[in-house]
C-alpha positions as CSV (number, residue, x, y, z in Angstrom):
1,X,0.0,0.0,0.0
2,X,0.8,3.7,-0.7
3,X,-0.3,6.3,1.8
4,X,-0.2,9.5,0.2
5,X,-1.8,13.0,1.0
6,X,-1.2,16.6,0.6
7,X,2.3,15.5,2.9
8,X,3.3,14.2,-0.2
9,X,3.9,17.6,-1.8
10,X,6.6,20.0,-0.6
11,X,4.5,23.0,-1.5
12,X,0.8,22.0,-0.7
13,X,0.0,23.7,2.2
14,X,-0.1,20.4,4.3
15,X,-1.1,21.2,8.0
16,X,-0.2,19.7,11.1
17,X,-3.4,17.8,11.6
18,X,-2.4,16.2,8.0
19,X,0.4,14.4,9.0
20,X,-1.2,13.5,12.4
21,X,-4.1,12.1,9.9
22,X,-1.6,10.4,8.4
23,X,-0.1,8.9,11.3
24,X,-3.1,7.6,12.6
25,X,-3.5,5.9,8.8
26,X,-0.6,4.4,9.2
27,X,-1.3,2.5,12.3
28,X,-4.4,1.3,11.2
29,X,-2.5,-0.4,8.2
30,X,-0.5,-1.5,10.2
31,X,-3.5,-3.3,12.7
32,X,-4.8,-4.5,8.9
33,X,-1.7,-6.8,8.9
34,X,-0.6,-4.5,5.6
35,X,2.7,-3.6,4.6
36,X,3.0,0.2,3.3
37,X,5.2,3.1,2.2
38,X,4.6,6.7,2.9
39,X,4.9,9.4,-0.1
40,X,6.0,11.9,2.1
41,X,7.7,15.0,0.6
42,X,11.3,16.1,2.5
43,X,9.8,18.3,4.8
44,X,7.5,16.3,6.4
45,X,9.5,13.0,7.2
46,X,11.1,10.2,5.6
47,X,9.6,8.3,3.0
48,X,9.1,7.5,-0.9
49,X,8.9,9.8,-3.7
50,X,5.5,8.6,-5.8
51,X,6.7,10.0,-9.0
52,X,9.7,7.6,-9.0
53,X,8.4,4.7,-7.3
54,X,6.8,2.0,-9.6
55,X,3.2,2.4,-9.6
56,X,2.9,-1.6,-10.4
57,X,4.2,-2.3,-6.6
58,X,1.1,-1.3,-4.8
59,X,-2.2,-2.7,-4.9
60,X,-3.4,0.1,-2.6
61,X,-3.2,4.0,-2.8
62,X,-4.5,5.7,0.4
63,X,-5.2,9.2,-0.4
64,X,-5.3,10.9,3.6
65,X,-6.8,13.8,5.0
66,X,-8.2,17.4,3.4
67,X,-10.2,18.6,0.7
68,X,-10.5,17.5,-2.7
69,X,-12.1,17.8,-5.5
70,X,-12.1,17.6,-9.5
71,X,-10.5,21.2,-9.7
72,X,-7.6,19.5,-7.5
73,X,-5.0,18.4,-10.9
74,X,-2.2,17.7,-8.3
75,X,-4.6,14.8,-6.7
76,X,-5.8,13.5,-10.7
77,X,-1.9,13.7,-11.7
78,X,-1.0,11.1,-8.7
79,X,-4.4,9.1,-8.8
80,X,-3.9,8.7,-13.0
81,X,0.2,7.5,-11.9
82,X,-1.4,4.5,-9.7
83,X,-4.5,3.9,-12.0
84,X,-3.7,0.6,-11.6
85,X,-4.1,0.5,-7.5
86,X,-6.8,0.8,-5.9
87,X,-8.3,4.0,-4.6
88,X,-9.1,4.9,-1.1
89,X,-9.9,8.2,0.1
90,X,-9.8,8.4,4.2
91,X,-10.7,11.6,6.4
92,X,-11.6,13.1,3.0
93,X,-13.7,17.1,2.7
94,X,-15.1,15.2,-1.1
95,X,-15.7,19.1,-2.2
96,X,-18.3,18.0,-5.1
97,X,-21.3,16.3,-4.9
98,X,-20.7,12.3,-5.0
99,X,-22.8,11.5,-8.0
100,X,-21.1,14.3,-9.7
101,X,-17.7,13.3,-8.7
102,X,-15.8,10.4,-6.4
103,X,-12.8,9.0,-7.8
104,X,-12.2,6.4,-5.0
105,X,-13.1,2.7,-4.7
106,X,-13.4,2.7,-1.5
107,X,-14.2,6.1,0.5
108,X,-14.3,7.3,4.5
109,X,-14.8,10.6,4.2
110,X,-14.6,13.4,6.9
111,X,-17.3,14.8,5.1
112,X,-19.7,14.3,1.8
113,X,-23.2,14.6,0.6
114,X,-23.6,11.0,1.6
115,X,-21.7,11.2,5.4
116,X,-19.5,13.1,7.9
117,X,-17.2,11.5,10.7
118,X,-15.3,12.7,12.9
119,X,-11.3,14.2,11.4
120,X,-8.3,11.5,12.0
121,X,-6.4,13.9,13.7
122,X,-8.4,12.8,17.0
123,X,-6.9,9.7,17.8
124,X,-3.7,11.0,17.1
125,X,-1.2,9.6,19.3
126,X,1.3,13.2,19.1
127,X,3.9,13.5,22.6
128,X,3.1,16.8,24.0
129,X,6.1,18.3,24.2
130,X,7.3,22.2,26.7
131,X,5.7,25.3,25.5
132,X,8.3,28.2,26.2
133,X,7.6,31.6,26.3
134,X,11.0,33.4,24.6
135,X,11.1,37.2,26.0
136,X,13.9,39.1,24.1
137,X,15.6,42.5,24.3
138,X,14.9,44.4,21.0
139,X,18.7,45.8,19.3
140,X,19.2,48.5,22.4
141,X,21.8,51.8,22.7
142,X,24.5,49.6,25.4
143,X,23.9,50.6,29.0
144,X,27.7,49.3,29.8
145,X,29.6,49.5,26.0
146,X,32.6,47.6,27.3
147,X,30.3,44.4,28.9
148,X,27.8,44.3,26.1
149,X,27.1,41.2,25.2
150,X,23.5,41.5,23.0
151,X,24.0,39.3,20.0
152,X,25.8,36.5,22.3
153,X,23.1,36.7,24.6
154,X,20.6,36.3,21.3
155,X,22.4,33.8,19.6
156,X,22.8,32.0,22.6
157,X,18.6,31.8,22.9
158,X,18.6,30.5,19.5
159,X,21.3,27.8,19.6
160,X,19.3,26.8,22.5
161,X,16.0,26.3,21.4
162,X,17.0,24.6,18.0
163,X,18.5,22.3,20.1
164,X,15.6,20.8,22.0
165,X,11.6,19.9,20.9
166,X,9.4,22.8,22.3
167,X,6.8,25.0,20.9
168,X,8.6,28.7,21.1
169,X,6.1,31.4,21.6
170,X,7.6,34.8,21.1
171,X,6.4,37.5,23.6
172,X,7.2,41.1,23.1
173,X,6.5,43.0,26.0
174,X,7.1,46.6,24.7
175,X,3.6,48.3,24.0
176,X,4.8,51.3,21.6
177,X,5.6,48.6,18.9
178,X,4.5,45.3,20.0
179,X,6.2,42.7,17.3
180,X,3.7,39.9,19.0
181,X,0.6,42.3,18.1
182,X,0.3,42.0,22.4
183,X,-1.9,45.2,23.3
184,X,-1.9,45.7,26.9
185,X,0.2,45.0,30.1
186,X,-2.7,42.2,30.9
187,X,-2.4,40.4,27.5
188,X,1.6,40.3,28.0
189,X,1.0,39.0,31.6
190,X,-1.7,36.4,30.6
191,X,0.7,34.8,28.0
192,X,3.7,34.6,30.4
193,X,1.6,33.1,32.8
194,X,0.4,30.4,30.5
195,X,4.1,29.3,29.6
196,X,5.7,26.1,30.7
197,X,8.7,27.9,31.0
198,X,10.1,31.3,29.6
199,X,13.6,32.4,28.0
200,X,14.3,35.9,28.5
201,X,17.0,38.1,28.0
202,X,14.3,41.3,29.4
203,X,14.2,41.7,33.3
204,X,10.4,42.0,32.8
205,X,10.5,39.0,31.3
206,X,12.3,37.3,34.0
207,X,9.8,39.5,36.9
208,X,6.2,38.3,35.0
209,X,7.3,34.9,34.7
210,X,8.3,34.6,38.4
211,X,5.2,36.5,39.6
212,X,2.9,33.7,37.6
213,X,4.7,31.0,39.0
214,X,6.7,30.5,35.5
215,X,10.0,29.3,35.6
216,X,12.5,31.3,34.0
217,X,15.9,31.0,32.3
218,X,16.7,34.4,32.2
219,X,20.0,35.7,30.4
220,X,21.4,38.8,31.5
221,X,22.9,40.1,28.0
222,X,25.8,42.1,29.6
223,X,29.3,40.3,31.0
224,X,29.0,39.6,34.6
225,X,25.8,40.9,35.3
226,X,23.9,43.7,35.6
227,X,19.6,44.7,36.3
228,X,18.8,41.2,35.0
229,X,20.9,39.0,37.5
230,X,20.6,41.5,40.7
231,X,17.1,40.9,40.5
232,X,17.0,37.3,39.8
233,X,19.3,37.6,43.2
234,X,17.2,39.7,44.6
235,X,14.3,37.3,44.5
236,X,16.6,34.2,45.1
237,X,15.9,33.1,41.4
238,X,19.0,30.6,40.8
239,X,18.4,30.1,36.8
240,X,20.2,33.3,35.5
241,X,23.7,33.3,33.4
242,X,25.1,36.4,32.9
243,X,26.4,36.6,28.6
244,X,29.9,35.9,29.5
245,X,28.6,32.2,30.8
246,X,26.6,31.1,28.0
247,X,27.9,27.1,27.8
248,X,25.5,25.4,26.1
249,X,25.3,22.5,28.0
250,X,24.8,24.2,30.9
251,X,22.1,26.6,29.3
252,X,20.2,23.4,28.5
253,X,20.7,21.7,32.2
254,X,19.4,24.7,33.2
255,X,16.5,25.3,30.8
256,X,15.4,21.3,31.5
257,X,15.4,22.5,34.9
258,X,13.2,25.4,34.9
259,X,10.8,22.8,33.3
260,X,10.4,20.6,36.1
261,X,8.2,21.0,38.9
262,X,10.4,21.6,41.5
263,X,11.3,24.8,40.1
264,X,7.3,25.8,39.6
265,X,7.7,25.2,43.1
266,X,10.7,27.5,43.5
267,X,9.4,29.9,41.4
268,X,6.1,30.4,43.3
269,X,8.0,30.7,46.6
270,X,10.3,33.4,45.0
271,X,7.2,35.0,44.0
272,X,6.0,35.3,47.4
273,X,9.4,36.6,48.8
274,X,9.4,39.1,46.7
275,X,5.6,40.1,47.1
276,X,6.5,40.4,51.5
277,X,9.6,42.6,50.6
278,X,7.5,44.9,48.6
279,X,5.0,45.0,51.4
280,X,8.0,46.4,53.2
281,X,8.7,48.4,50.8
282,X,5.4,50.0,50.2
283,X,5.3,51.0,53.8
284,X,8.2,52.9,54.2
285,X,7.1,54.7,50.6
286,X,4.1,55.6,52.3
287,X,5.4,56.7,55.7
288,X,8.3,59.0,53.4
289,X,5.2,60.9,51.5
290,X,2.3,61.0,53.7
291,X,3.7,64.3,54.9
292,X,4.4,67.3,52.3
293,X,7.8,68.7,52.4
294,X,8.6,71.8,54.5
């Protein structure tokens, strides 16, 4: 058997529930006791190219997830190469009416004049895998010119998170020009808050997190310190390299921590210290300005 879809094309706009479609596919092949190859184009996985594989060598072509229809030439061009197979559509949108047009033998369609079930993608079997918040420094005038460390501190970030599975969210937290289309403090605080974990090279990014009870590997992007890692000090926050101690192996240890649940724990507790020092603080603000001058 063939399973083929719109994975099967570099440029076909093939979506993420696609190939989850077409993993679930897969594994009911494999329950069938059938033996099959994938026509997966590069970047969606290993697999077979169907315009240089011989047609003869599959009795079956499984055509997998999305819409199509007569007006779809890419579909006819691979469904007229395996002419000789046959044709099953599964977790199929069959865009024309069935008795106008249905070019498989055997069809399970997501949806049809003659049916609807539910989409594949459901019983997809996909690890859930971190969802970190990353909370850089926009290209800034140096505060100290002889420790600045931006674009090691950036490229350090990105080294980083190419190295490890995680859905990167990026969070801008300036509201003149917000590169996230974020609006208001309260949208920039509600999407730190629902992070796994954050990266930051921003104090404020390092300060929400903490507040929420977000881990956070923050990366203070000047040599030895400065704003960034007194106040991750300040609130007792351990996961903060300064940018001239940017190992990546230690950048990862640290990351993998700050995605664990003993520093949730840590982080909350930070939170709280912080929260009772500025109770202190407020006080004394208070006490200094109740009285005018003079």
């Amino acid at each position: 058997m063939l399973v083929a879809g719109w994975f099967s094309w570099p440029a076909a706009a093939a979506t993420a529930g696609d190939l989850l479609a077409r993993d679930v596919a897969c594994r009911w092949i494999e329950r069938a006791g059938r033996e099959y190859d994938v026509a997966n184009a590069s970047p969606f996985g290993s697999g077979v190219d169907w315009r240089l594989v011989d047609p003869a060598a599959y009795s079956d072509l499984v055509f997998v997830c999305g819409p199509v229809g007569p007006a779809y030439t890419a579909l006819q061009q691979l469904l007229d190469r395996f002419q000789g197979s046959r044709h099953i559509g599964l977790d199929l949108t069959m865009m024309a009416p069935l008795s106008d047009w249905n070019p498989f033998d055997l069809l399970f369609e997501r949806d049809s004049t003659r049916a609807a079930n539910p989409d594949l993608a459901l019983a997809a079997e996909e690890p859930r895998i971190p969802v970190i918040g990353v909370v850089l420094v926009e290209p800034y005038m140096p505060e100290f010119p002889d420790r600045d460390r931006q674009e090691e501190a950036r490229g350090a970030v990105e080294a980083l998170l190419a190295s490890l599975p995680a859905a990167r969210v990026p969070i801008d937290t300036r509201l003149d020009v917000n590169r996230t289309e974020l609006r208001t403090p309260g949208e920039v605080e509600s999407l730190i808050a629902r992070m796994d974990a954050i990266v930051t090279t921003r104090l404020h990014g390092l300060v929400l997190a903490i507040k929420n009870g977000v881990p956070a590997l923050a990366i203070d992007p000047v040599a030895a310190g400065s704003k960034i890692k007194r106040q991750a000090d300040t609130l007792g926050w351990p996961a903060v390299r300064s940018a001239d101690r940017l190992e990546q192996a230690d950048l990862r240890t640290t990351l993998e921590f700050c995605l664990g649940e003993e520093a949730r724990r840590l982080a909350r507790r930070c939170a709280e210290r912080g929260s009772a020092r500025l109770e202190s603080l407020r006080e004394e603000f208070v006490a200094a300005v109740r009285e005018e001058p003079g």
